[in-house]
MARROMAR-580066 format. One line per 5 residues: number of its first residue (from 1); their letters; for each residue x, y, z of N, C-alpha, C. Coordinates in Angstrom, 1 decimal. Each point is the difference from the previous one (the first is absolute). Example, Ala and Ser with C-alpha at 12.3 -4.5 7.8 and 13.67 -1.06 7.14 Angstrom:
2
1 = as = 13.2 -5.7 7.8 -0.9 1.2 0.0 0.9 1.2 0.0 | -0.4 1.1 -0.7 0.9 1.1 0.0 -0.8 1.1 0.8
***
This chain:
227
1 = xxxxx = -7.6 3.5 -34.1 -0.5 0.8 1.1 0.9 -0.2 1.3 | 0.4 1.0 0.6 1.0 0.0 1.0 -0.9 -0.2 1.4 | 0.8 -1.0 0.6 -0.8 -1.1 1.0 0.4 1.3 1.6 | -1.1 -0.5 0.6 0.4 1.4 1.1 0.8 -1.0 1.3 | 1.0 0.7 0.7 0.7 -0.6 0.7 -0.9 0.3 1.5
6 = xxxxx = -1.0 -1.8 0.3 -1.0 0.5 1.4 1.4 -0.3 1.5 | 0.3 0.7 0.4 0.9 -0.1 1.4 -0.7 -0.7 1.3 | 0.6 -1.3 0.4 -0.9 -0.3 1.1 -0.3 1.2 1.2 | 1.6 0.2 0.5 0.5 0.4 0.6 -0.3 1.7 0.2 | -1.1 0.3 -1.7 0.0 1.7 0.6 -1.4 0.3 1.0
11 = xxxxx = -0.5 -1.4 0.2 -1.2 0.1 0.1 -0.6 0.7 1.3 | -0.7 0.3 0.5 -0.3 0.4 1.6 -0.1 1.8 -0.4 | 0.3 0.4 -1.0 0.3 1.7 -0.2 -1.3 1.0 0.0 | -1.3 -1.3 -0.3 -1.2 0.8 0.2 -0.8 -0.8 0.9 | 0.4 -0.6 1.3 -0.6 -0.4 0.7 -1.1 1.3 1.0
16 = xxxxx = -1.1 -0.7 0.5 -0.6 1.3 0.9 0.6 0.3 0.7 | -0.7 1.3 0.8 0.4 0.4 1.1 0.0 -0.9 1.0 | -1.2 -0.7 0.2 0.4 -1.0 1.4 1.2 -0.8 -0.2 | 0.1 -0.5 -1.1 1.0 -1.3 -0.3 1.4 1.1 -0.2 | 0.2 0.7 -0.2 1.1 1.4 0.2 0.4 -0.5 1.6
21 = xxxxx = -1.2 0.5 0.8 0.6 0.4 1.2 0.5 -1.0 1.0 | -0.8 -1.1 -0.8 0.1 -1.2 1.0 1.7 -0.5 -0.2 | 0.4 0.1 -1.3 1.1 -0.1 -0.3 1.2 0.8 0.6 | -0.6 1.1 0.0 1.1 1.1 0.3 0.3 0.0 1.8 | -1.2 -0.5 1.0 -0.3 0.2 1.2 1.2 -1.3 0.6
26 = xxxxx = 0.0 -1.2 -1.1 1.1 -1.2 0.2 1.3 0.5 0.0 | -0.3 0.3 -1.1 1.9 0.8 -0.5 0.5 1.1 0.9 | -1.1 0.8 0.9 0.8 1.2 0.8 0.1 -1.4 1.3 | -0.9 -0.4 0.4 0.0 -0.9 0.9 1.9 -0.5 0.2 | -0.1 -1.0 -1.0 1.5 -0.3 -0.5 1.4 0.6 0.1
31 = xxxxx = -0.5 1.4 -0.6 1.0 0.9 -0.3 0.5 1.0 1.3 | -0.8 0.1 0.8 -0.5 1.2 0.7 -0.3 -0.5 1.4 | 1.6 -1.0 0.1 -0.6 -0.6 1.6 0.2 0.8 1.1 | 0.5 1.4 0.2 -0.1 0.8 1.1 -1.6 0.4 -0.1 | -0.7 -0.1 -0.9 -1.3 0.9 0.1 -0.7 -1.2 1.4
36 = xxxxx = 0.5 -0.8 0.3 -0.7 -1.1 0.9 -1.5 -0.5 -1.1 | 0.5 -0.3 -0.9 -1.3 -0.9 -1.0 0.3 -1.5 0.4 | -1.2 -0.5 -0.2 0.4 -1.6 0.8 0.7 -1.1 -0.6 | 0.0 0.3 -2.0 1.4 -1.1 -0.3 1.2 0.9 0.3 | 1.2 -0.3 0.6 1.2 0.7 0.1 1.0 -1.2 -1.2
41 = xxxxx = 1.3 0.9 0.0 0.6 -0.4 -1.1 0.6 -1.3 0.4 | 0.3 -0.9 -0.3 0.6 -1.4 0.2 0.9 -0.4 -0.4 | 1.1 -0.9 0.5 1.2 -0.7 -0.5 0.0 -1.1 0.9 | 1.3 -0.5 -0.3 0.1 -1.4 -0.2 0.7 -0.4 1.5 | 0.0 0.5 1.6 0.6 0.0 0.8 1.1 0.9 -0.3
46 = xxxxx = 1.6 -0.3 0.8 0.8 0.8 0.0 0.9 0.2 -0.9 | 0.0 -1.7 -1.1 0.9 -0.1 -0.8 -0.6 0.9 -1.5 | -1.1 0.6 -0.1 -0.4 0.7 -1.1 -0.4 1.3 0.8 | 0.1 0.6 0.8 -0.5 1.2 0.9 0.8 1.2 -0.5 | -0.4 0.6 -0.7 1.2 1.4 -0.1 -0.4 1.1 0.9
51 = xxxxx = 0.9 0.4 0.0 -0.1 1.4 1.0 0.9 1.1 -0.1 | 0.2 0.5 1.0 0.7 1.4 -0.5 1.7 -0.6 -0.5 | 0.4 -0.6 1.0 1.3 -0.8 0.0 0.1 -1.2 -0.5 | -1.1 -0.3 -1.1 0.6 -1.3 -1.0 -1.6 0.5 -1.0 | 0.4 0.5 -1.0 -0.7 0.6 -1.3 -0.5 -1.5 -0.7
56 = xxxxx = -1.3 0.0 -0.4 -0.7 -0.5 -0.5 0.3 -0.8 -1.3 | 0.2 -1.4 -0.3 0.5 -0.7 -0.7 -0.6 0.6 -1.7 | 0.8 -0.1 -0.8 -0.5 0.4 -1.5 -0.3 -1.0 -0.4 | 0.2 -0.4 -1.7 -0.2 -1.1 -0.8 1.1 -1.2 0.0 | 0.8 -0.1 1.2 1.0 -1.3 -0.4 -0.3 -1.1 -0.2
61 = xxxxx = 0.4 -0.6 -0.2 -0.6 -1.4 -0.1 -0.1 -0.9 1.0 | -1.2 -0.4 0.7 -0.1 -1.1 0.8 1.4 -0.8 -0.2 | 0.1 -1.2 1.0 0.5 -1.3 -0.4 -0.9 -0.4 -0.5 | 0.7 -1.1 -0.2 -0.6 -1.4 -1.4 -1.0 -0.6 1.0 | 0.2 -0.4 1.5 -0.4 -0.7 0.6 -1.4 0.9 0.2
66 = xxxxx = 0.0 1.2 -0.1 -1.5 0.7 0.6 -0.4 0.1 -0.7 | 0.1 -0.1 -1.5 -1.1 0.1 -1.0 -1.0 -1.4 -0.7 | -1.2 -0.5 0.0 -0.1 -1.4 -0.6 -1.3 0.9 -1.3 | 0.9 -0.8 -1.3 -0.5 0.5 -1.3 -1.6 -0.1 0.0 | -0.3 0.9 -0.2 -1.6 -0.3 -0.4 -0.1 -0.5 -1.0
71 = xxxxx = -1.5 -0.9 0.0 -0.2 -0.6 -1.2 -1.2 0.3 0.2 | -0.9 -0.2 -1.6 -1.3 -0.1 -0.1 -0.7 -0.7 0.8 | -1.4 1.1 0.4 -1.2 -1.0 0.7 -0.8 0.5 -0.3 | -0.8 0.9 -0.6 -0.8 0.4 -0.8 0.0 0.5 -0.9 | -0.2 -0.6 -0.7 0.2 0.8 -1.5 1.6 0.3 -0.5
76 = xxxxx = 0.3 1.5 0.0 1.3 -0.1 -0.2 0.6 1.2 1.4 | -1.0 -0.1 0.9 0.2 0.9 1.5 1.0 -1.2 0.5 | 1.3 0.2 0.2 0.9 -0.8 0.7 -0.5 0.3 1.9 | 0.2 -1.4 0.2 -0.5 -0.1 2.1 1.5 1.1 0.2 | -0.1 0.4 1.1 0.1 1.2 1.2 1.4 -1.0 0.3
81 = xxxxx = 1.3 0.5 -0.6 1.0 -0.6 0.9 0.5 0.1 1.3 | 0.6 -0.6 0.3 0.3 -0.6 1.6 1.3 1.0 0.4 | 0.0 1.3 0.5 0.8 0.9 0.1 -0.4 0.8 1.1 | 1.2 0.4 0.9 0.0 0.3 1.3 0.2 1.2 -0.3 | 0.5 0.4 -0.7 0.5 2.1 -0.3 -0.9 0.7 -0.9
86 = xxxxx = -0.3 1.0 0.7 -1.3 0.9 -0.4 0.4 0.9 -1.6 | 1.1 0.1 0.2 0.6 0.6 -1.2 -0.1 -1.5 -1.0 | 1.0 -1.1 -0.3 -0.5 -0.8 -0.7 -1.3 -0.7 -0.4 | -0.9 0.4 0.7 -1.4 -0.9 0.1 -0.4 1.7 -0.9 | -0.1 1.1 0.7 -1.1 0.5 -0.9 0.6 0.7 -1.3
91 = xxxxx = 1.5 -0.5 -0.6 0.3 0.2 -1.4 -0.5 -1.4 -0.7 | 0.2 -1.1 0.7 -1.2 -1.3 -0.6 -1.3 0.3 -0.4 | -1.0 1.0 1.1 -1.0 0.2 -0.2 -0.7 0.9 -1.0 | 0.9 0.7 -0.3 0.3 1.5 -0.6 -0.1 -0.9 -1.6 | 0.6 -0.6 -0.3 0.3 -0.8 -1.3 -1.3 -1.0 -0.1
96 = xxxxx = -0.3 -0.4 0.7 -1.5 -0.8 0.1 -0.9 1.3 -0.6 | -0.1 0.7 0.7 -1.4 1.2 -0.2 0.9 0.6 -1.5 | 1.1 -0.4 -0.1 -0.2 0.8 -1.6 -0.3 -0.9 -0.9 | 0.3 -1.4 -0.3 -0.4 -1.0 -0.8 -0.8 -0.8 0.3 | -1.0 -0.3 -1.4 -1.1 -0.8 -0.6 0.1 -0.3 -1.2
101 = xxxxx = -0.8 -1.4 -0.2 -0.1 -0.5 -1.0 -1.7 0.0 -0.4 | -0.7 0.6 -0.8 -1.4 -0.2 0.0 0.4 -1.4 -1.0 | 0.7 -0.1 -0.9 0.0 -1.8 -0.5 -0.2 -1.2 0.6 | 0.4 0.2 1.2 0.1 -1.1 0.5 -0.9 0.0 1.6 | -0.3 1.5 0.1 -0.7 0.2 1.4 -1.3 0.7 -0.1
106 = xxxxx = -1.0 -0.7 0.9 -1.3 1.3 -0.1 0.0 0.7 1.2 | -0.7 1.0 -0.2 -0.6 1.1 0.8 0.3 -0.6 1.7 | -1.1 -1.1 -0.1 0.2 -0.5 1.4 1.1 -0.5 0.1 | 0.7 -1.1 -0.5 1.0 -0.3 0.4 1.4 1.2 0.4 | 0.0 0.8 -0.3 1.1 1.2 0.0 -0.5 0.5 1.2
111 = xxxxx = -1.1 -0.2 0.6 -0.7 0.7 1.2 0.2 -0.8 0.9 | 0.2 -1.1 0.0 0.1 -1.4 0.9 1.6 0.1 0.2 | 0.6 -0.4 -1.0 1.7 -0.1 0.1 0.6 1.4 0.8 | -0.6 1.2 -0.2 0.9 1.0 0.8 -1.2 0.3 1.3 | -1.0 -0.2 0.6 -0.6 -0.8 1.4 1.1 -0.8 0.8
116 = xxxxx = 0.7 -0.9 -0.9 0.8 -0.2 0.9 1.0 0.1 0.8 | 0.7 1.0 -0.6 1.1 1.2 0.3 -0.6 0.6 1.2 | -1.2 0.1 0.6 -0.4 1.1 1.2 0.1 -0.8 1.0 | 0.3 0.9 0.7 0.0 -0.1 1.6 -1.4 -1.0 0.4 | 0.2 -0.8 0.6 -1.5 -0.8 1.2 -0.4 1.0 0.6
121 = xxxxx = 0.2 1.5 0.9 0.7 0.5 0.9 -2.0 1.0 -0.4 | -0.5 -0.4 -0.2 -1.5 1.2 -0.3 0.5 1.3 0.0 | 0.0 0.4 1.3 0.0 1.0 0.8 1.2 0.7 -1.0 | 1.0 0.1 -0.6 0.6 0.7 -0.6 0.2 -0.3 -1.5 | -0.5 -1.3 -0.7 0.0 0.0 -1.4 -1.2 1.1 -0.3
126 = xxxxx = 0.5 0.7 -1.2 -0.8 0.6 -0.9 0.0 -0.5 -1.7 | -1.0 -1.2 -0.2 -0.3 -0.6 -0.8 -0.2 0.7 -1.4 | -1.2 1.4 0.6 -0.4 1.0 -1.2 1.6 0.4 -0.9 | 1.0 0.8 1.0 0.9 0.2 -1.1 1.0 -0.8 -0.8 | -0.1 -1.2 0.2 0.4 -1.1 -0.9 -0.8 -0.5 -1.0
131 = xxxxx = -1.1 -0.4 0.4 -0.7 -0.4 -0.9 -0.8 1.5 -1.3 | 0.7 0.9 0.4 -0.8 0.9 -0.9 1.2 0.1 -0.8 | 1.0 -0.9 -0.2 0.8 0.3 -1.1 -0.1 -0.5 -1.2 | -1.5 -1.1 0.3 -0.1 -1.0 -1.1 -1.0 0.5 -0.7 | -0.6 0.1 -1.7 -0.7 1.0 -0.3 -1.2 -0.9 -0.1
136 = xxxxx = -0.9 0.9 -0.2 -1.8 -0.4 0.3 -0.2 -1.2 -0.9 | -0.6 -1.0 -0.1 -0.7 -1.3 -1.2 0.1 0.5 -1.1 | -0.4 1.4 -0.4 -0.5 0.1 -1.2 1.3 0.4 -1.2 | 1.1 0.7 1.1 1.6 0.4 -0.5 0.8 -1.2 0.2 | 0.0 -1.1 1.1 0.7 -1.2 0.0 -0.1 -0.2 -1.4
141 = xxxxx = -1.8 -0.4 -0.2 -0.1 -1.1 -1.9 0.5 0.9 -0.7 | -0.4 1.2 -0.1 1.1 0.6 -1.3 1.3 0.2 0.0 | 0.7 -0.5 1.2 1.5 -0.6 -0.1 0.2 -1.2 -0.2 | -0.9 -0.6 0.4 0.2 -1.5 -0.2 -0.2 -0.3 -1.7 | -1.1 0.8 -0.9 0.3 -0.3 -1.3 0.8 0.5 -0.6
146 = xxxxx = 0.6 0.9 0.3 1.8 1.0 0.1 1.0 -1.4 0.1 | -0.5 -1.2 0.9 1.3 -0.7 0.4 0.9 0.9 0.5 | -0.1 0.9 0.7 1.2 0.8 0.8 0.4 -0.3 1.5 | 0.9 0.5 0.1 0.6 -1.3 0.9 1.0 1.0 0.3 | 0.6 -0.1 1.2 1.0 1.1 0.9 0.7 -0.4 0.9
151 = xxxxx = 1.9 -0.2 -0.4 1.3 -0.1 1.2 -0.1 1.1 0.5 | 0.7 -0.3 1.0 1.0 0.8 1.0 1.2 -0.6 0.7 | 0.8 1.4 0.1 1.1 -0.2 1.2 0.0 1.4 0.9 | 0.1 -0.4 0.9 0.7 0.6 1.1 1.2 0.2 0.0 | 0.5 1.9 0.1 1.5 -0.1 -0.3 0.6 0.1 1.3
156 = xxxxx = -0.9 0.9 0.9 0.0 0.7 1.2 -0.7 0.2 0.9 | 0.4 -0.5 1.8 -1.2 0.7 0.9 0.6 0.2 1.3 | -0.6 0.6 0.2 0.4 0.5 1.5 -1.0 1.3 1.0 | 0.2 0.0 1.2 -0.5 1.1 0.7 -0.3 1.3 -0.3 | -1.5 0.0 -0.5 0.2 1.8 0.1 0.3 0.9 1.5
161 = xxxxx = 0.2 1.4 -0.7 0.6 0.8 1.3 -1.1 0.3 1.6 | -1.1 -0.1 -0.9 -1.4 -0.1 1.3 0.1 -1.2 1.0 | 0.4 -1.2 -0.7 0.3 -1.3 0.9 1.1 -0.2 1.0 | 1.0 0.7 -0.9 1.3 0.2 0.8 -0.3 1.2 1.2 | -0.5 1.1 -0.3 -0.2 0.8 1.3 -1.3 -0.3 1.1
166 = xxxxx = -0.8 -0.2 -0.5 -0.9 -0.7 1.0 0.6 -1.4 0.8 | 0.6 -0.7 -0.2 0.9 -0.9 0.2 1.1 0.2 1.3 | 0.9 1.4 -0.6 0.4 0.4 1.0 -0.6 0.4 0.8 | -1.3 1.0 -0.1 -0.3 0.0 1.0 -0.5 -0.3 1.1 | -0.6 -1.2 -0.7 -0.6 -1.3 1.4 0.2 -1.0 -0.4
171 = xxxxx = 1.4 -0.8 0.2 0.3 -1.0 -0.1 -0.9 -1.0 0.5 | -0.8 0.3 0.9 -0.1 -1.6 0.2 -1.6 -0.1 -0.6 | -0.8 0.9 -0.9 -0.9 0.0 -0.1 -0.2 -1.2 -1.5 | 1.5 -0.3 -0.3 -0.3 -0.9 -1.2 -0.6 -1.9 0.8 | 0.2 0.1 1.1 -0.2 -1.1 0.5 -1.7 -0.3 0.0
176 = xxxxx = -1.0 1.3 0.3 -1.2 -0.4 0.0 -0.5 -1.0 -1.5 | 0.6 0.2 -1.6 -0.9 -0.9 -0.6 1.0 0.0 -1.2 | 1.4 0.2 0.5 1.3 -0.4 -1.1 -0.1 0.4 -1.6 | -0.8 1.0 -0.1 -0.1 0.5 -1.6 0.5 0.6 -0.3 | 1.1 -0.1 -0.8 0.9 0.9 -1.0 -0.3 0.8 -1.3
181 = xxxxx = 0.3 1.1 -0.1 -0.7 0.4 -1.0 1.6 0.2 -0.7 | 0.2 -0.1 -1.4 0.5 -0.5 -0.9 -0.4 0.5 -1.5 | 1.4 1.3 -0.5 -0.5 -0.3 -1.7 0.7 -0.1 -0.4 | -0.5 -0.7 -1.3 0.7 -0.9 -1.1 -0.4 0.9 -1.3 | 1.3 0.2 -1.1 -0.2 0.2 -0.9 0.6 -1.3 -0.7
186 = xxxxx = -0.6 -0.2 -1.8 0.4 -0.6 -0.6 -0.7 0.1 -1.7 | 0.1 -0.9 -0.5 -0.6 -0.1 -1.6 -0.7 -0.7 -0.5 | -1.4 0.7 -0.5 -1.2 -1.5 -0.5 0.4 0.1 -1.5 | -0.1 -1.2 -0.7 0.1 -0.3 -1.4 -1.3 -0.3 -0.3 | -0.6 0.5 -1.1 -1.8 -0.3 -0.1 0.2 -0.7 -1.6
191 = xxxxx = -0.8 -1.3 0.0 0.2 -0.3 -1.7 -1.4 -0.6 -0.1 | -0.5 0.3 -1.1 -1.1 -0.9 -1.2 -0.1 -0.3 -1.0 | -1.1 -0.3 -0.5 0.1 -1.3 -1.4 0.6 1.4 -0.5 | 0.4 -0.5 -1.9 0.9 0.1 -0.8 0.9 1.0 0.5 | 0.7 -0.2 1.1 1.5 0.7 0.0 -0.1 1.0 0.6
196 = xxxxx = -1.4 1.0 0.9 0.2 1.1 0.4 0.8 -0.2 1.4 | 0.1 1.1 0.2 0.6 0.1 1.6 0.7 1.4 0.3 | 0.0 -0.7 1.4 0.7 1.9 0.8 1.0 -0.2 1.1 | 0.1 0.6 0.5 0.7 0.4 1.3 0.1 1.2 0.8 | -0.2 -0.1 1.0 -0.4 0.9 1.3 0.9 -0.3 1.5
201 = xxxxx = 0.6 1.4 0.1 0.6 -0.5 1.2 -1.0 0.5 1.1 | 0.0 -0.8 1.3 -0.7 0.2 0.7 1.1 -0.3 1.9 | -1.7 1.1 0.5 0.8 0.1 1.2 -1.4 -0.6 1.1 | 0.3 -0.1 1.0 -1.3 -0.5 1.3 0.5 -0.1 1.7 | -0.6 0.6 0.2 0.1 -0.4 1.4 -0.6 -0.9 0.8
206 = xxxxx = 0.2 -1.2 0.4 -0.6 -0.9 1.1 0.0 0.0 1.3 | -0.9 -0.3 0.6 0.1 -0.7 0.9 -0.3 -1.1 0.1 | 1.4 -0.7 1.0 -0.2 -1.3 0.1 0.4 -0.6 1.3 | -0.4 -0.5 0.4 -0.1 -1.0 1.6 1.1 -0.9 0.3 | 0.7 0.2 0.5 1.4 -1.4 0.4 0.2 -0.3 1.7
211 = xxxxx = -0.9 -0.7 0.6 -0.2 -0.2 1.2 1.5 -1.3 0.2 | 0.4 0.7 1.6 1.0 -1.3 0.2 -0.6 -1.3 -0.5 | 1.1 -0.9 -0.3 -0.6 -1.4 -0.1 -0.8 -0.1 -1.2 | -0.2 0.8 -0.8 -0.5 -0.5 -0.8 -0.2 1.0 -1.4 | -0.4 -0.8 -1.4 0.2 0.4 -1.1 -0.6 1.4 -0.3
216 = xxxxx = 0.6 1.0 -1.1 -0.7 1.1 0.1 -1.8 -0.4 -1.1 | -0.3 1.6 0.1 -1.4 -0.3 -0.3 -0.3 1.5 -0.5 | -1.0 0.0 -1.0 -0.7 1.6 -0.7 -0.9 0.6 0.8 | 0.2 1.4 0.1 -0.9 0.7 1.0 -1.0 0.6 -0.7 | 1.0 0.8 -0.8 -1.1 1.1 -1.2 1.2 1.0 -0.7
221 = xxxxx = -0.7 0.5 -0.5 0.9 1.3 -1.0 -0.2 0.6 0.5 | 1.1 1.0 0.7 -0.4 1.2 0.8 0.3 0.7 -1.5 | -0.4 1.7 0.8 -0.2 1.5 -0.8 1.7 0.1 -0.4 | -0.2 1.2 -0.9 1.6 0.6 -0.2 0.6 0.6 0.9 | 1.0 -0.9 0.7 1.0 0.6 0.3 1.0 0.7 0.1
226 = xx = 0.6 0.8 0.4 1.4 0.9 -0.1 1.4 -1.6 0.1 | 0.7 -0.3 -1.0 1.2 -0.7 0.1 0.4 -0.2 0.8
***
């Protein structure tokens, strides 16, 4: 009998209308900082600031020195690395929200481990669209007796074109709450007991928080973007 491939990551596609809008009201927020919505987009002071006359960093690679490896702290949710660039922090985060282990992780713990990734910041974490990536008790156990279990990488991320033009247009409005919005494409590998498995490439938009002075942080999944 052919084992069905459950996607953490497709999850949130039949959320309600409130839990829709609350999501989507973040993401224009984010997206959409001329509209004067009260998160505006964020970066990292002047050395990550793009603008019309220095275009918005892609997927290069950090230095060695700005990245510190995550390792396990719950389950198999690796802690929130220590990373000052909004582009490297949310292709880290991006690869977190596509891999799980139900072998080694429960329900709660996979809810606890990526809790940690968010912003302190109330007033602009949106908890609902993170946590609705993870599926309900009753689909976790039937992955969990699947033993299915899901990598990722991150191939690519960078600025979509809404961030970049809102950006230009009021530079200085990234200073109110430093949130970068950010997508990342890349590829989940899905495997379970005797030998099934898949692959899915996948794409997301974040937002993510990188205040001077200090490490970045998860805001929420904004809406679909224009590139």
């Amino acid at each position: 009998m052919t084992k069905r491939i459950l996607s953490l990551s497709a999850y949130g596609v039949g959320w309600s209308a409130r839990r829709r809008a609350a999501v989507i009201a973040i993401g224009l927020a984010c997206l959409l900082a001329v509209t004067g919505a009260t998160a505006y987009f964020s970066g990292r002071g002047e050395q990550h600031r793009p603008t019309a006359s220095s275009p918005a960093p892609t997927s290069s690679s950090p230095p060695a020195d700005a990245v510190r490896e995550p390792t396990p702290t719950t389950g198999s949710v690796p802690r929130p690395p220590r990373i000052s660039d909004p582009v490297a922090f949310a292709k880290e985060a991006a690869a977190m929200l596509w891999s799980y282990d139900t072998r080694t992780t429960s329900r709660a713990q996979q809810l606890t481990g990526m809790e940690a990734w968010m912003t302190k910041e109330t007033q602009y974490s949106d908890w609902v669209s993170i946590s609705a990536q993870v599926p309900d008790p009753t689909l976790w156990s039937r992955m969990t007796d699947q033993q299915q279990y899901a990598t990722a990488t991150a191939a690519e991320a960078h600025y979509p074109a809404a961030f970049k033009q809102a950006l230009a247009e009021d530079p200085a409005a990234i200073t109110k709450a430093y949130i970068y919005a950010v997508t990342v494409t890349g590829k989940q590998r899905i495997a379970w007991a005797k030998g099934g498995g898949g692959a899915e490439d996948r794409s997301v938009t974040l937002a993510v928080q990188c205040r001077p002075s200090a490490d970045c942080s998860l805001v929420a999944i904004a809406p679909r973007v224009a590139p």
